[in-house]
N, CA, C and O atoms as a GROMACS GRO file, in nm:
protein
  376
    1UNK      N    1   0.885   2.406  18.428
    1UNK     CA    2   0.904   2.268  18.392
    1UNK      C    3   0.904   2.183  18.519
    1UNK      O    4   0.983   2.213  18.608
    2UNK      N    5   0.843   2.108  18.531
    2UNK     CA    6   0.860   2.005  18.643
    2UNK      C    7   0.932   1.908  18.615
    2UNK      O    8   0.968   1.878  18.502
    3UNK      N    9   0.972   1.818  18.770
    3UNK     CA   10   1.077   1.757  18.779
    3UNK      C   11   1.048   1.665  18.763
    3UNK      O   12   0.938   1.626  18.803
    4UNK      N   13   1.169   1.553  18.670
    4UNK     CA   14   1.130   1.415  18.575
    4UNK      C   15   1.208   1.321  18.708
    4UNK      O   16   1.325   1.324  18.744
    5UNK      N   17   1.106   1.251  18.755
    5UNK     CA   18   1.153   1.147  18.864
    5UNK      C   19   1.205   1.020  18.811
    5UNK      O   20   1.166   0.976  18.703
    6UNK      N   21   1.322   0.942  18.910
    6UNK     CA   22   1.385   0.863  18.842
    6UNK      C   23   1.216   0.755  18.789
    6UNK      O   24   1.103   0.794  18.818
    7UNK      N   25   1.237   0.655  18.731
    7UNK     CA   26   1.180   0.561  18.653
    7UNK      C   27   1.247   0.403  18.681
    7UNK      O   28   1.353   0.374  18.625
    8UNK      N   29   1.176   0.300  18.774
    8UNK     CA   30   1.240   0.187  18.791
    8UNK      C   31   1.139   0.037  18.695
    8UNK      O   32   1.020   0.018  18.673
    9UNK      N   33   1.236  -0.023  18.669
    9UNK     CA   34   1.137  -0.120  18.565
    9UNK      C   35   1.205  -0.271  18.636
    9UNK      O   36   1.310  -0.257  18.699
   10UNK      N   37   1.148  -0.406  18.626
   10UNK     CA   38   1.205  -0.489  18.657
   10UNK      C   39   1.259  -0.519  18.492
   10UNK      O   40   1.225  -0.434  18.410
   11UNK      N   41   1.338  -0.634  18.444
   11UNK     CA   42   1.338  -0.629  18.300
   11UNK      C   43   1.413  -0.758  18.343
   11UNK      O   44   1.500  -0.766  18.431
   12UNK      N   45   1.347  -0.889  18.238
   12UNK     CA   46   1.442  -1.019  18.257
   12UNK      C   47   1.488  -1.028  18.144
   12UNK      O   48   1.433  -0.994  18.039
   13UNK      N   49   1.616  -1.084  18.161
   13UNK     CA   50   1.731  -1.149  18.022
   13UNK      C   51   1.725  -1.247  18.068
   13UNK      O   52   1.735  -1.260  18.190
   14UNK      N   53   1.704  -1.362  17.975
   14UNK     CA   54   1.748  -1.506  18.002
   14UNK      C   55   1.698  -1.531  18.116
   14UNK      O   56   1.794  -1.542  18.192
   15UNK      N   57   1.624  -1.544  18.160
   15UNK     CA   58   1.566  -1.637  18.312
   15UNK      C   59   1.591  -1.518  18.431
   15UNK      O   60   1.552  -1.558  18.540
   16UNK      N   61   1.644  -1.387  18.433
   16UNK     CA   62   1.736  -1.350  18.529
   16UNK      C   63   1.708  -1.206  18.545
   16UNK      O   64   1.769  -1.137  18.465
   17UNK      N   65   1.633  -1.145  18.626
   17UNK     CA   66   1.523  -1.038  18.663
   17UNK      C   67   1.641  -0.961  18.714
   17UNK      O   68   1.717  -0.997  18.803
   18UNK      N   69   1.646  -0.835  18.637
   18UNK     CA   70   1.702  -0.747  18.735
   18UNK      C   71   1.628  -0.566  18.715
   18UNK      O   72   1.569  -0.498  18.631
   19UNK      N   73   1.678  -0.556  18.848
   19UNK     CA   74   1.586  -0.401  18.830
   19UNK      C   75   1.695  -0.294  18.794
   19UNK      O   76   1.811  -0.267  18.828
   20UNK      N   77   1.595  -0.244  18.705
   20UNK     CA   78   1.635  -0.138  18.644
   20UNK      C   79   1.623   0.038  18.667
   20UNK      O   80   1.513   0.090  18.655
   21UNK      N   81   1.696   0.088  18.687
   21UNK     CA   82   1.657   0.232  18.736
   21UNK      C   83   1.753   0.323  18.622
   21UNK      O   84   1.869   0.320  18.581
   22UNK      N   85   1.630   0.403  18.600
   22UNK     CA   86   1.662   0.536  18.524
   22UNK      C   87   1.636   0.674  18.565
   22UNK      O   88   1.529   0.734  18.555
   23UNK      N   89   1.732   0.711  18.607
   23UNK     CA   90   1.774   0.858  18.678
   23UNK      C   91   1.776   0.975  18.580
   23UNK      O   92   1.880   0.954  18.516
   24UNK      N   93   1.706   1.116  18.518
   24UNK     CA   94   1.747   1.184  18.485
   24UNK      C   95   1.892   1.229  18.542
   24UNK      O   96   1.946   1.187  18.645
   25UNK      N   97   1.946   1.335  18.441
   25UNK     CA   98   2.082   1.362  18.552
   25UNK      C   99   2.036   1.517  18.528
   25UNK      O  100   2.016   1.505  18.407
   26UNK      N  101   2.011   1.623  18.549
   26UNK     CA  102   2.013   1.747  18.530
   26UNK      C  103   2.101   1.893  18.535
   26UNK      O  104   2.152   1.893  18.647
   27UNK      N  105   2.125   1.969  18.492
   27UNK     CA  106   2.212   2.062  18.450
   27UNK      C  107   2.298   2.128  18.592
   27UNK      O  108   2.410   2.177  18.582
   28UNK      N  109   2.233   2.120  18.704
   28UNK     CA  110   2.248   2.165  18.844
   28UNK      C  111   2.285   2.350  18.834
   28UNK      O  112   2.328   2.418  18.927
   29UNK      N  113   2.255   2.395  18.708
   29UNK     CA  114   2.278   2.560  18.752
   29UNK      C  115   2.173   2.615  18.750
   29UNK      O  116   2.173   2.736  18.730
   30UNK      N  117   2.065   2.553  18.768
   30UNK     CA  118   1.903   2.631  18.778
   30UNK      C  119   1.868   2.652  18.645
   30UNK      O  120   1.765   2.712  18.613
   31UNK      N  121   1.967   2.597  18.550
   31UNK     CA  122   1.863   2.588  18.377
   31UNK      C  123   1.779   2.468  18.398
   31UNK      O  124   1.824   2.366  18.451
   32UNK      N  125   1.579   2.486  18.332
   32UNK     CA  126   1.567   2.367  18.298
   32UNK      C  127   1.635   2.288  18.244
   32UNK      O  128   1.564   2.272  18.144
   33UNK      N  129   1.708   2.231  18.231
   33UNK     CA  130   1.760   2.126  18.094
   33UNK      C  131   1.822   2.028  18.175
   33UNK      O  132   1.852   2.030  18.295
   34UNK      N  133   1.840   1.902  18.047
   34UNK     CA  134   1.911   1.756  18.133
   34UNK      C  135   2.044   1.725  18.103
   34UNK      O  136   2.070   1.839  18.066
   35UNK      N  137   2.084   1.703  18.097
   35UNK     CA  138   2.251   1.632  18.068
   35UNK      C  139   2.245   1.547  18.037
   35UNK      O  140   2.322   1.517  17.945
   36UNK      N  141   2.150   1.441  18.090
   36UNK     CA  142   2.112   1.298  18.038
   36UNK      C  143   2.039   1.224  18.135
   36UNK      O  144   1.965   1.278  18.217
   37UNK      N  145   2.060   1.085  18.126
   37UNK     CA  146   2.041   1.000  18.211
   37UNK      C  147   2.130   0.894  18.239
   37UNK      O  148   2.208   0.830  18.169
   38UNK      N  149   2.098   0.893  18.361
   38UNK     CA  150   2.247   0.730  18.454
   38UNK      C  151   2.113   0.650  18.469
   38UNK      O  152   2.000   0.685  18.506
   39UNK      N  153   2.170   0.523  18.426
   39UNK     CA  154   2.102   0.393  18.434
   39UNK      C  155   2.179   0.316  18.486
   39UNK      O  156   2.295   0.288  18.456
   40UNK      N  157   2.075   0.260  18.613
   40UNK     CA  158   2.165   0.137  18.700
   40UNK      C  159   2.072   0.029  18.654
   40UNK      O  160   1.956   0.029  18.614
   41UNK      N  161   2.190  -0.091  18.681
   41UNK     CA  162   2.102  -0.269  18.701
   41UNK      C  163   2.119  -0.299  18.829
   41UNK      O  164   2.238  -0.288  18.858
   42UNK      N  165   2.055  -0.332  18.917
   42UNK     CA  166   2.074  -0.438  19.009
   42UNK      C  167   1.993  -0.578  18.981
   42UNK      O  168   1.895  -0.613  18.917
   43UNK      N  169   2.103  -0.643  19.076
   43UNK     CA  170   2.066  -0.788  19.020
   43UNK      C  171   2.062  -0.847  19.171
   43UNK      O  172   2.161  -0.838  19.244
   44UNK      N  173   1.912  -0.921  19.222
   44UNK     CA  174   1.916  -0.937  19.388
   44UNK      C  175   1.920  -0.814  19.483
   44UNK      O  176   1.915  -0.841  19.603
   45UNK      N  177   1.926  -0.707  19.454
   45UNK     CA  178   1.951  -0.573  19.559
   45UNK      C  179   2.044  -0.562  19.573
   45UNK      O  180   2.074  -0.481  19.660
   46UNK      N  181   2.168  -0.640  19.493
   46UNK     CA  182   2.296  -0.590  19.439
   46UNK      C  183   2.319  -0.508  19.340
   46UNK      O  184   2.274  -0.539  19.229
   47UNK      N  185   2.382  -0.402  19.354
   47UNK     CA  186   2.442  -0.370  19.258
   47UNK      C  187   2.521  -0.422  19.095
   47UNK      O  188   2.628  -0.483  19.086
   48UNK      N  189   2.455  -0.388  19.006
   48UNK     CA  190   2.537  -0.507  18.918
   48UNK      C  191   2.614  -0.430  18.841
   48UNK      O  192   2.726  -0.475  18.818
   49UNK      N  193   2.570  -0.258  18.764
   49UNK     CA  194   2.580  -0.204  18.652
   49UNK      C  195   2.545  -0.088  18.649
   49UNK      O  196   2.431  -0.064  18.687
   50UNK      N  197   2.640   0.032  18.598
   50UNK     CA  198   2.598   0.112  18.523
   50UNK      C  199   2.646   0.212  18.445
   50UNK      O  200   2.768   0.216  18.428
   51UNK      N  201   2.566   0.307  18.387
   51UNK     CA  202   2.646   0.378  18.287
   51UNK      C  203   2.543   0.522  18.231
   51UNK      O  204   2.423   0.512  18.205
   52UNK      N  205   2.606   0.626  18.224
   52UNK     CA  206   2.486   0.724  18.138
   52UNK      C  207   2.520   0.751  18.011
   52UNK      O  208   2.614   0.711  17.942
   53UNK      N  209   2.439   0.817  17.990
   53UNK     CA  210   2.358   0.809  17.826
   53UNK      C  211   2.320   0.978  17.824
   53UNK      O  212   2.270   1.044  17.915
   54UNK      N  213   2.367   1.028  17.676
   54UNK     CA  214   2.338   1.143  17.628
   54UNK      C  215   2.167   1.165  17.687
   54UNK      O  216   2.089   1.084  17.738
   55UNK      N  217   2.153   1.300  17.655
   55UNK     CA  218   1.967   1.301  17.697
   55UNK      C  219   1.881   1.286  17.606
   55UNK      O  220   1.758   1.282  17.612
   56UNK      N  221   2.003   1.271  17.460
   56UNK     CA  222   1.883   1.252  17.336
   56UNK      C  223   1.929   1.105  17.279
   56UNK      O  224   1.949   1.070  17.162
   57UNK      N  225   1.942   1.014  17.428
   57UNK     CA  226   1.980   0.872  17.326
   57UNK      C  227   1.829   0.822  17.296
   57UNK      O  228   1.726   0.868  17.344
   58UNK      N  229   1.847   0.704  17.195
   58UNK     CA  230   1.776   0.642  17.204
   58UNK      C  231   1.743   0.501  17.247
   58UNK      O  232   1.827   0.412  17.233
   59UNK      N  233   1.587   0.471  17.317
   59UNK     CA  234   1.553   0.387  17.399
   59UNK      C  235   1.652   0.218  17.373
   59UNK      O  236   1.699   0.148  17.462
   60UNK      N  237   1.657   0.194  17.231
   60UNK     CA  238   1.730   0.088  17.184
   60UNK      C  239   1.864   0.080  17.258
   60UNK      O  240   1.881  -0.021  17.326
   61UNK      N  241   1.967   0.175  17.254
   61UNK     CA  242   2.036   0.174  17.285
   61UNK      C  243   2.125   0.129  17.403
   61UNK      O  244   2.235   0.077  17.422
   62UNK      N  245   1.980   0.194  17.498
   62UNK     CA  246   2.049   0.140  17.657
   62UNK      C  247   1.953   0.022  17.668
   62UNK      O  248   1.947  -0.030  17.779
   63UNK      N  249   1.886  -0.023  17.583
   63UNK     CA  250   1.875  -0.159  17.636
   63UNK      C  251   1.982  -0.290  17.554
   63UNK      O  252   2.000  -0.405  17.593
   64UNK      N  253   2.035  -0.227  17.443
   64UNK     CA  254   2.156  -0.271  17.364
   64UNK      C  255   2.234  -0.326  17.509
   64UNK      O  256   2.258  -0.440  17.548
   65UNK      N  257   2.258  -0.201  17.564
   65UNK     CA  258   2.346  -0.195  17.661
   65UNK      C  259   2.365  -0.252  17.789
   65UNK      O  260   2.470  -0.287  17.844
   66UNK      N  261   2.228  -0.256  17.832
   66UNK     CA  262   2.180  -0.397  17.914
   66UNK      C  263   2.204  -0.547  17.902
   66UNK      O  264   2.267  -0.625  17.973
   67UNK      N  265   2.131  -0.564  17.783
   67UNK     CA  266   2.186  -0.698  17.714
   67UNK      C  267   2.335  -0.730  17.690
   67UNK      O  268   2.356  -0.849  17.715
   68UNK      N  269   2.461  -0.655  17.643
   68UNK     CA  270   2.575  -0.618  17.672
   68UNK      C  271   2.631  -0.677  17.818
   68UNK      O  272   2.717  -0.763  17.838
   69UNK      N  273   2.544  -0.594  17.922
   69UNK     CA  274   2.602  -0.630  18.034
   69UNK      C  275   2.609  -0.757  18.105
   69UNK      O  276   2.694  -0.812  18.174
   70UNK      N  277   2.468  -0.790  18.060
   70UNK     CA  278   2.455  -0.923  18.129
   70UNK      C  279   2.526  -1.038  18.027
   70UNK      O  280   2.556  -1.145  18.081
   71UNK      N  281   2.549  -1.027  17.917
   71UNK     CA  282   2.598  -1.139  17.860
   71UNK      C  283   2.781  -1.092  17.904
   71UNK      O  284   2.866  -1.181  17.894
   72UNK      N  285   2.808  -1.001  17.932
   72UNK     CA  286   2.947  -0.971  17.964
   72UNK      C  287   2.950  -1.030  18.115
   72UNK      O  288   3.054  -1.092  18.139
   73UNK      N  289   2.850  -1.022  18.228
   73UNK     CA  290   2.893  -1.109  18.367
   73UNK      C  291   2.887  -1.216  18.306
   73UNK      O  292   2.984  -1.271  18.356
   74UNK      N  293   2.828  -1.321  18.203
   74UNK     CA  294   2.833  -1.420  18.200
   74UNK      C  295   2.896  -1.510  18.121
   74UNK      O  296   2.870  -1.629  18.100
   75UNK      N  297   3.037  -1.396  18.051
   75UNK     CA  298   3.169  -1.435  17.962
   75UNK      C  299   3.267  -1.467  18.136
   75UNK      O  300   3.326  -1.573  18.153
   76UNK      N  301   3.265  -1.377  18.223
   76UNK     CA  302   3.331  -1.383  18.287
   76UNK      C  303   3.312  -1.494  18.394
   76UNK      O  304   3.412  -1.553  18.438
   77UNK      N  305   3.197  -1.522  18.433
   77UNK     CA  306   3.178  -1.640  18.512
   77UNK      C  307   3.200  -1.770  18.447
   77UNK      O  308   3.196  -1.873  18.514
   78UNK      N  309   3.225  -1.770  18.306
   78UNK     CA  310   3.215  -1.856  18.262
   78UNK      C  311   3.445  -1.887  18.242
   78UNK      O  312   3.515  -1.988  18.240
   79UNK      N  313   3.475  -1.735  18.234
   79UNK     CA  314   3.605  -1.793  18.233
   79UNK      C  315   3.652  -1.782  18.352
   79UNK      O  316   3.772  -1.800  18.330
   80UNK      N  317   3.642  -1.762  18.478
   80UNK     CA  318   3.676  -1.785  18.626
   80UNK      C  319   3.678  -1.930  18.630
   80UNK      O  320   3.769  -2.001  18.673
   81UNK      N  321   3.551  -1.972  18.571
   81UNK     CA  322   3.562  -2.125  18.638
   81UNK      C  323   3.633  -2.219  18.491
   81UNK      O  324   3.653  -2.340  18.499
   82UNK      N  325   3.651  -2.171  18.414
   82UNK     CA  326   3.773  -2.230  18.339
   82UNK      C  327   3.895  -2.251  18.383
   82UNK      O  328   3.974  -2.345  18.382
   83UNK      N  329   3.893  -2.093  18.440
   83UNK     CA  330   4.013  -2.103  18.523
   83UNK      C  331   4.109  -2.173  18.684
   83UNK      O  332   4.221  -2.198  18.728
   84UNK      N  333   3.949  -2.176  18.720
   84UNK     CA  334   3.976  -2.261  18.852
   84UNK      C  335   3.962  -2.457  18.786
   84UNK      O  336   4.004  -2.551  18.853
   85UNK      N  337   3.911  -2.471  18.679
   85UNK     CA  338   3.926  -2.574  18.655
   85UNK      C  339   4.089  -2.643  18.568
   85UNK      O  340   4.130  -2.760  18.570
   86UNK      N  341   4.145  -2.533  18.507
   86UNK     CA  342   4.315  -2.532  18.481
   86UNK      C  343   4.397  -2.627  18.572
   86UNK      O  344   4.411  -2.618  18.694
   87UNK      N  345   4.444  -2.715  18.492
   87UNK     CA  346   4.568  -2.759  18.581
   87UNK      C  347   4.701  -2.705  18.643
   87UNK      O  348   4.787  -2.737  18.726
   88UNK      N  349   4.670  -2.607  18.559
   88UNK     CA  350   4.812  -2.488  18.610
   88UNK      C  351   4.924  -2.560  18.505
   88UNK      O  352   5.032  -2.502  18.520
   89UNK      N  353   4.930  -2.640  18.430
   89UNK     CA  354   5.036  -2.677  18.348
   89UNK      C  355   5.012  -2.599  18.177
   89UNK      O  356   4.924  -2.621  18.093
   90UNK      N  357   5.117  -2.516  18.174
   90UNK     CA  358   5.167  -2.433  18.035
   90UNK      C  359   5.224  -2.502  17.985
   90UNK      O  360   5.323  -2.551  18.038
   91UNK      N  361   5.169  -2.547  17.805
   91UNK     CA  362   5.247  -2.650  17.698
   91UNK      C  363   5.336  -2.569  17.641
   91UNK      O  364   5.351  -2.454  17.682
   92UNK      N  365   5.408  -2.618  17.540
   92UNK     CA  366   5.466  -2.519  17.470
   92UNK      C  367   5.408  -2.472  17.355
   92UNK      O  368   5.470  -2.386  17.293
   93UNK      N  369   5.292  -2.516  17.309
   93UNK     CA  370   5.225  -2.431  17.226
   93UNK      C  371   5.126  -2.291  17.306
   93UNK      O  372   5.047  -2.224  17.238
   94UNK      N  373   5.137  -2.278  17.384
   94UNK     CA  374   5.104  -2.176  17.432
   94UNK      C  375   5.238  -2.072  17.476
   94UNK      O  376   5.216  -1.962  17.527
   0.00000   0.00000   0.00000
């Protein structure tokens, strides 16, 4: 069996290109077989994301999971600057 080399894709969400790399992960005791695959995002040649996946997922899935990620940095950027915009005053309905 020959060896399955990682696989890099660019892939944009929303305006916002990030590269994608898909790593087999393999058994490491000299069986052919895979364990799965680790999928990274970088975003800029940053690091943004990642996570692995059974070896019999399917393709939908980790891009489910992509889409996931990026709309999850952009719950959080969105409540940082809620937060820096706070007056710092607690009502009593809270």
């Amino acid at each position: 069996m020959e060896e399955i080399r990682p696989l890099q894709k660019n892939v944009t969400i929303e305006d916002i290109t990030y590269r994608v790399i898909v790593t087999p992960i393999d058994d490491k005791s000299g069986k052919k077989t895979f364990k799965g695959l680790m999928v990274d995002m970088m975003r800029e040649d940053e690091h943004f994301a990642r996570d692995r996946f059974a070896s019999n997922v399917n393709a939908g899935v980790i891009r489910n999971w992509m889409l996931n990620m990026h709309k999850a940095s952009q719950n959080v950027e969105r409540t940082l600057e809620a937060f820096r915009d706070w007056d710092g005053e607690l009502s009593e309905y809270w």
